[in-house]
C-alpha positions as CSV (number, residue, x, y, z in Angstrom):
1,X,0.0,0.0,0.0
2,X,2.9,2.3,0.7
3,X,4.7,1.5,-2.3
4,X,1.5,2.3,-4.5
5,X,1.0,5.6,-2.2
6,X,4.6,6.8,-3.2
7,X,4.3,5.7,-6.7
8,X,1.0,8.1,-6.6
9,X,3.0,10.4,-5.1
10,X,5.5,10.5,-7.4
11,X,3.5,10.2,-10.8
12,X,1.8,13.6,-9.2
13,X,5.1,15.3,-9.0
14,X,5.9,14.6,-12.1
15,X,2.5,16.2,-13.6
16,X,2.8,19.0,-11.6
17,X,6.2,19.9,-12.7
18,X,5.1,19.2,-16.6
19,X,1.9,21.8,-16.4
20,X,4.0,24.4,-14.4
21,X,6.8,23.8,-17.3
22,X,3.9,24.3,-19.9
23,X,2.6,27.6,-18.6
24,X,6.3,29.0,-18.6
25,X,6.7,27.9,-22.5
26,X,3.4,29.3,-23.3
27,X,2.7,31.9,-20.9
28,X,6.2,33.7,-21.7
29,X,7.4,33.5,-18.0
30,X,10.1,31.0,-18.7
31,X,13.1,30.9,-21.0
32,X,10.9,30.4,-24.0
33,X,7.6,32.3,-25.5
34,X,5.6,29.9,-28.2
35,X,3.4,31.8,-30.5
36,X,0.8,29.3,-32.2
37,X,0.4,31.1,-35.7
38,X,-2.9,29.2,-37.9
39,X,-3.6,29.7,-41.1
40,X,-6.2,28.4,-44.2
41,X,-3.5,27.4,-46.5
42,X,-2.0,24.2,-47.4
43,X,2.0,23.5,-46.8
44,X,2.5,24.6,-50.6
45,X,0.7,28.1,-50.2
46,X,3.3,30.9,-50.6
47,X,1.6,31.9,-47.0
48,X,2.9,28.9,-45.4
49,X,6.1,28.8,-47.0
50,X,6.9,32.2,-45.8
51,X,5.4,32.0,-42.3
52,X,8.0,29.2,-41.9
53,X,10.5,31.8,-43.1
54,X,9.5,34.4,-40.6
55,X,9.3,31.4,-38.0
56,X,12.9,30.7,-38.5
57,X,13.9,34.5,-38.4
58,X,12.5,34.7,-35.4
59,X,14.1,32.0,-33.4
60,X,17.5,33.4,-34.3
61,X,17.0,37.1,-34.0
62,X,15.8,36.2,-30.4
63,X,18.3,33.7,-29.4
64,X,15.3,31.2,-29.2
65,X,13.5,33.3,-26.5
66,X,10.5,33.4,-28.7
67,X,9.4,30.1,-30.9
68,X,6.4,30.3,-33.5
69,X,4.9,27.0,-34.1
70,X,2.7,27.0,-37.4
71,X,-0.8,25.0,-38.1
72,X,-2.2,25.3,-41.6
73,X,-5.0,23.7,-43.5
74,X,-7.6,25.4,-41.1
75,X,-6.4,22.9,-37.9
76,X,-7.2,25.5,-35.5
77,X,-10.6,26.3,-37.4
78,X,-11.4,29.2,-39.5
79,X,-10.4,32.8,-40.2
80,X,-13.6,34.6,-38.1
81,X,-13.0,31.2,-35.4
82,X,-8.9,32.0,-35.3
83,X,-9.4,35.6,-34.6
84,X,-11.7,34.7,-31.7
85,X,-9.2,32.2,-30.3
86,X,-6.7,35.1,-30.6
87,X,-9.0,37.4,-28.5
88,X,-9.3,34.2,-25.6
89,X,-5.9,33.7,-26.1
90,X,-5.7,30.2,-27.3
91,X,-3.7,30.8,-30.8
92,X,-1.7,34.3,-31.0
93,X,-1.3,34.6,-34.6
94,X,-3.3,34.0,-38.1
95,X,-3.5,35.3,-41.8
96,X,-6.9,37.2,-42.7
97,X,-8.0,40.1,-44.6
98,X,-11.4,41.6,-46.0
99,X,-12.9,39.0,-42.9
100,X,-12.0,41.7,-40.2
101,X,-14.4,43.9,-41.2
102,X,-16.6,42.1,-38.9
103,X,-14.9,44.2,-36.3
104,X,-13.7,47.3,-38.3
105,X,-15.5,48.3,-41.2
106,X,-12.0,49.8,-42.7
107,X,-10.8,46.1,-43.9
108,X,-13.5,45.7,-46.4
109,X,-11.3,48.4,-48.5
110,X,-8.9,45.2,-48.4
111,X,-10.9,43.8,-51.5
112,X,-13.5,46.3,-53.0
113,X,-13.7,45.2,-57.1
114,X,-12.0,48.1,-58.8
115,X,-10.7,49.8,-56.1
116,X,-7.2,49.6,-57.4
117,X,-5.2,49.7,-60.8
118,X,-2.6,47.3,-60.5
119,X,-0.2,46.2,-57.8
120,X,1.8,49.0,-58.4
121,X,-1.1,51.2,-57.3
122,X,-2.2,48.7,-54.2
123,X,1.3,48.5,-52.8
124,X,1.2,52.4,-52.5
125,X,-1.7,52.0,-51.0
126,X,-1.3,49.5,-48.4
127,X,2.9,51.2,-47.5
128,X,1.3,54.6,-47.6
129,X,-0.9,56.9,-45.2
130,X,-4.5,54.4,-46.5
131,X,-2.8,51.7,-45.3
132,X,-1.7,52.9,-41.5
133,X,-5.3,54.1,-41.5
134,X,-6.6,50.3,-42.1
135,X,-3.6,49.3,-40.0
136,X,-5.1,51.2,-37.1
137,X,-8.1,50.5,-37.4
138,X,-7.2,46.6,-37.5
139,X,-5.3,47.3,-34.2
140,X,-7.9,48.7,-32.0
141,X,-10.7,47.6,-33.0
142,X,-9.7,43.7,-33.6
143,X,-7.3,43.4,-31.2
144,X,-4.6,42.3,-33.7
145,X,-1.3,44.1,-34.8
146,X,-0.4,43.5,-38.3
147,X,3.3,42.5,-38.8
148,X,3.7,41.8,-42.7
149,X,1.1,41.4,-45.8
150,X,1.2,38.9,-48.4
151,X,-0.5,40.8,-52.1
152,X,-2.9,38.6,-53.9
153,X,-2.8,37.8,-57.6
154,X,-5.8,39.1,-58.9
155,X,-9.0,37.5,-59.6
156,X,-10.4,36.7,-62.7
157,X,-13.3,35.1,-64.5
158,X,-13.6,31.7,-65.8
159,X,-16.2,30.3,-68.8
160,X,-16.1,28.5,-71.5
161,X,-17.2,31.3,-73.7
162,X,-14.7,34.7,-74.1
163,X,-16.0,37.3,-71.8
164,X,-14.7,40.5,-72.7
165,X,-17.2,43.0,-71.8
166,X,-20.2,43.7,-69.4
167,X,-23.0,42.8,-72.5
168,X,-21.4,38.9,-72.5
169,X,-22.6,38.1,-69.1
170,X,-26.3,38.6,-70.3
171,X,-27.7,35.0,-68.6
172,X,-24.4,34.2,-67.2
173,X,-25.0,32.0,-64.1
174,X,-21.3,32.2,-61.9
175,X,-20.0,31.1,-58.3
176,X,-19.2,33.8,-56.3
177,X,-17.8,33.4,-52.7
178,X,-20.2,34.5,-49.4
179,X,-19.1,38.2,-50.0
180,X,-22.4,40.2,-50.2
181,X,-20.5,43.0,-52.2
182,X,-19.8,40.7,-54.8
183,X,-22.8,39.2,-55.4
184,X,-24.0,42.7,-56.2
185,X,-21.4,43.8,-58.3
186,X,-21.8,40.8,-60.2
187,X,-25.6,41.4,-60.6
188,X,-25.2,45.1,-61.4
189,X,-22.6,44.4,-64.4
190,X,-25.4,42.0,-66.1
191,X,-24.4,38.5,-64.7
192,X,-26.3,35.9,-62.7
193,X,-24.0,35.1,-59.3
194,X,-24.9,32.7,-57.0
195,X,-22.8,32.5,-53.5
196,X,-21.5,28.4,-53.3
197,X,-19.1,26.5,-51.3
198,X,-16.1,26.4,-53.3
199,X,-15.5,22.6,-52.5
200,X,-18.4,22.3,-54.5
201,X,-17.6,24.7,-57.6
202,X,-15.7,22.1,-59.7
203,X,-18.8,19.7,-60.2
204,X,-20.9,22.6,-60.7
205,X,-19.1,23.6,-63.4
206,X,-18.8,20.1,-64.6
207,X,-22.7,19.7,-64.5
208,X,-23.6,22.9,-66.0
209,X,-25.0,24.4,-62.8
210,X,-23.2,27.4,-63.5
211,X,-21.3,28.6,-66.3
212,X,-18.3,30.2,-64.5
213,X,-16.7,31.6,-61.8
214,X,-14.3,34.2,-60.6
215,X,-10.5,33.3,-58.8
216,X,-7.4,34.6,-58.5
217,X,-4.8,32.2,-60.6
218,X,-3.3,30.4,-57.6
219,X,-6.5,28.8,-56.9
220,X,-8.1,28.2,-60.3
221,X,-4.9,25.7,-61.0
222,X,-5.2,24.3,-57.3
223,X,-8.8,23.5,-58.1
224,X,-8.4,22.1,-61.3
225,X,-11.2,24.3,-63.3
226,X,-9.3,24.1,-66.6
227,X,-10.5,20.5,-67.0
228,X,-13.7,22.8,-66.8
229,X,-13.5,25.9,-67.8
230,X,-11.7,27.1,-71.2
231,X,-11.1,30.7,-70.5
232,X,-9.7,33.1,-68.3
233,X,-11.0,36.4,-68.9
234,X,-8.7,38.8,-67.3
235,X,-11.3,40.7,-65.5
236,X,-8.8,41.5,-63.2
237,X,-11.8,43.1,-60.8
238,X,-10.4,42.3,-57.1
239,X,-6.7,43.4,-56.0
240,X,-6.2,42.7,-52.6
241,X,-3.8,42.1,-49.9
242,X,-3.6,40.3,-46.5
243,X,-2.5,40.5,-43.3
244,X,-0.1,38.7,-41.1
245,X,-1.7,39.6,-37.8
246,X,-0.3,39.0,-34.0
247,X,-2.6,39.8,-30.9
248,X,-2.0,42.9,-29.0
249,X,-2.0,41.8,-25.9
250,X,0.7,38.7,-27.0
251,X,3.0,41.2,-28.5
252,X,3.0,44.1,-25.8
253,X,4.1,41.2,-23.1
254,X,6.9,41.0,-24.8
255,X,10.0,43.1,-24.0
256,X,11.0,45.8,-26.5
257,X,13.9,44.4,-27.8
258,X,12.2,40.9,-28.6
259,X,9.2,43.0,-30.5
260,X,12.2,45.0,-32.2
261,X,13.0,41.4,-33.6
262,X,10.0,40.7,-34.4
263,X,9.1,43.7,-36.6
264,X,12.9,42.8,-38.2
265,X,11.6,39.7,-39.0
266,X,8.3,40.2,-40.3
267,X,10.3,43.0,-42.6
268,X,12.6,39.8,-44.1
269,X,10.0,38.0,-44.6
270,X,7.8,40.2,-46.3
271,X,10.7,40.5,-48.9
272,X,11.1,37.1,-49.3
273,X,7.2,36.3,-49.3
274,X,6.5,38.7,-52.7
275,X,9.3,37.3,-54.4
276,X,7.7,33.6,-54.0
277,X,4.6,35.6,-54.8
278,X,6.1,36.9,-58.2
279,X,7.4,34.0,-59.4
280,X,4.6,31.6,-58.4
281,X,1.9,34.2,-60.3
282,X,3.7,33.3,-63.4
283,X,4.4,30.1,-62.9
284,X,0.9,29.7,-62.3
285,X,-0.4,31.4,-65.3
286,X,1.9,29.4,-67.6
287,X,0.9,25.9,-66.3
288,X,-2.7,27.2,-66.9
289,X,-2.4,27.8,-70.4
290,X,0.2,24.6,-70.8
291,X,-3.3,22.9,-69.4
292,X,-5.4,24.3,-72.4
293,X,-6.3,27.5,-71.1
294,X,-6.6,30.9,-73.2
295,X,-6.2,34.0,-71.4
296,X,-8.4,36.5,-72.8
297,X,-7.9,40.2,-72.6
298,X,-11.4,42.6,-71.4
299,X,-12.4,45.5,-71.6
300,X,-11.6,46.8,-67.5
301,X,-13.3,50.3,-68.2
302,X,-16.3,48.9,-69.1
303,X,-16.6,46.2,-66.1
304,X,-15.0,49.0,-63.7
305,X,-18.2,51.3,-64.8
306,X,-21.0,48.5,-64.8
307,X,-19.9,47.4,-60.9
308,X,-19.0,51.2,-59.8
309,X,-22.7,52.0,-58.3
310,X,-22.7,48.3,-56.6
311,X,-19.6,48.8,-54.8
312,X,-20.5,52.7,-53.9
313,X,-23.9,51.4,-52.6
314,X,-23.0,48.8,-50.5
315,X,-20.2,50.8,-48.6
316,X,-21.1,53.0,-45.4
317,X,-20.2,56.9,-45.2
318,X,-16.9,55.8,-42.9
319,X,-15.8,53.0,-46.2
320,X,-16.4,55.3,-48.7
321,X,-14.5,58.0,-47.7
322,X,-11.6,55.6,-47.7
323,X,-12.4,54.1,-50.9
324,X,-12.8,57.8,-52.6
325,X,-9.4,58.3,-51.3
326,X,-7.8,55.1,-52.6
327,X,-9.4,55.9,-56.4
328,X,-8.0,59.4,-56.1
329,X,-4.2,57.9,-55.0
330,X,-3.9,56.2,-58.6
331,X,-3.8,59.8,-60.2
C-alpha cells in the first residue's frame, strides 16, 4: 500500500512539474515564448512557406526566447474562429484580410472590385498613409497588430465562352464566394452570381449548374477548373492584400527588444514572401495555359463602370471616404 502511495505520489510530481513547465513555455514567463500562428492554407501556399521563413527568423533574431509553431490547413478552425481564439488567447497569430471587417468596417477596402489599378497602385496604397489608416483600425478595433502582408494575384473570371465586356454576361450564371458586395457587383454588371461553397464549384461547373466563376490564378490551378473551364478572362476586378496579424495583448508582453526582432523579421519576410509571390503568379499562369487554357484580354473600363454604383452602394459613409481616397491615389 505504501509502495502504491509513493508511486502516486511521485506520478503527481511529475505532472505537476510538466503543467507548471507548460505555462512557462506558453505563458512567456520562462526561457521560451511559443506563439501558435494558424492559417487556411496548405503547406504549398506561398503563406505557409513564408510564415515558416518568418518562423525561423524569429528564433535566431531572439536567441530562441521566442518560438512560432505553425498550423495550416484550417487545424485551429477558420479565419472569423482564429481571430476569436486570438482574442481568448488560445492561438496568438493568423492570416486574414477583408474578414475583419466584422470588427472594423476599414478592412472591407482590403478587396473592394476596382478599387485599385494594379499592384503597383495597391502596394502604394497599403505602405502609404490608407494603409496605416486600415492598419489602425485593424489594431484597436480587432485586437490584432499587423506584422507583414502577403498581395494577392488578382481575380479573374472563368467560362467557356470569351467574356470580354459587361454585355457577355447577359444569362451568365457564376460562383461567387459568401461576400455580399460581390454578389451585387456581379448582378449590377449584367451576370447571374450565386454564392457556393467552393469545394463544390468544380462539379458545378462540370454539370452545367453554373457557367463560370471568378478566382485569383493560384486557386483556379489548385482547383483544377481548366479541366472545366476554357477561358480566363482577365477581368482583373479584385486586387487585394492580406495581413499577417499578432494579438495585442501577445506582442505588448513581450520586452521591447524581442518586439524589435519581431518587426525585423516580419520586414525579411515580407521581402522574401513577394518574391515567391512573383514568381509563383507566373508560374501559375503558364501551367494554366500549358493545361489548355486561353487568357483573354477585357475590356476593364467597361466592367470597372458597370460594378461602380454596386460597390459605392454597399459601402457605409466611414468605407467610402476611404475608398474615394484610394481611387484618387492612382492619379
Amino acid at each position: 500500500m505504501k509502495k502504491w502511495f509513493s508511486l502516486m505520489l511521485a506520478s503527481m510530481m511529475v505532472f505537476a512539474l510538466a503543467a507548471c513547465s507548460g505555462a512557462n513555455e506558453s505563458g512567456g514567463s520562462g526561457d521560451t515564448t511559443t506563439w501558435k500562428l494558424a492559417h487556411l492554407g496548405n503547406e504549398d501556399h506561398v503563406w505557409h512557406k513564408t510564415a515558416e521563413k518568418f518562423a525561423e527568423l524569429v528564433a535566431e533574431k531572439t536567441d530562441g526566447k521566442l518560438e512560432i509553431k505553425i498550423f495550416p490547413n484550417e487545424q485551429l478552425g477558420g479565419e472569423t474562429e482564429v481571430l476569436n481564439s486570438i482574442e481568448a488567447g488560445t492561438v496568438d497569430m493568423t492570416i486574414s484580410g477583408e474578414t475583419m471587417q466584422n470588427w472594423a468596417p476599414e478592412a472591407a477596402l482590403m478587396a473592394v472590385p476596382y478599387a485599385f489599378q494594379g499592384q503597383d497602385h495597391m502596394k502604394k496604397v497599403v505602405e502609404g498613409e490608407i494603409g496605416g489608416e486600415i492598419e489602425s483600425a485593424i489594431t484597436e478595433k480587432v485586437g490584432v497588430t499587423p506584422l507583414y502582408y502577403h498581395m494577392r494575384a488578382p481575380r479573374n473570371l472563368t467560362s467557356n465562352k470569351p467574356i470580354e465586356t459587361p454585355e457577355d454576361l447577359n444569362g451568365f450564371k457564376m460562383r461567387v464566394p459568401n461576400v455580399p458586395l460581390f454578389m451585387d457587383a456581379w448582378k449590377e454588371a449584367g451576370a447571374r452570381p450565386q454564392v457556393m461553397d467552393f469545394s463544390e464549384v468544380f462539379t458545378a461547373l462540370q454539370q452545367n449548374v453554373i457557367d463560370g466563376q471568378e478566382n485569383p490564378v493560384d486557386l483556379i490551378h489548385s482547383a483544377g477548373f481548366n479541366e472545366v473551364q476554357k477561358y480566363v478572362n482577365k477581368t482583373e476586378h479584385v486586387y487585394s492584400w492580406i495581413y499577417v496579424v499578432v494579438g495585442n495583448k501577445q506582442f505588448e508582453a513581450l520586452d521591447e527588444e524581442t518586439q524589435n526582432a519581431v518587426k525585423e523579421a516580419a520586414e525579411e519576410a515580407q521581402a522574401y514572401g513577394q518574391e515567391l509571390f512573383e514568381k509563383e503568379t507566373t508560374e501559375y499562369e503558364k501551367a494554366l495555359q500549358d493545361e489548355g487554357m486561353e487568357f483573354v484580354e477585357v475590356d476593364k473600363e467597361a466592367f470597372a463602370d458597370a460594378m461602380k454604383p454596386a460597390v459605392e452602394k454597399s459601402l457605409s459613409e466611414e468605407q467610402l471616404e476611404l475608398y474615394e481616397k484610394i481611387l484618387e491615389s492612382a492619379e
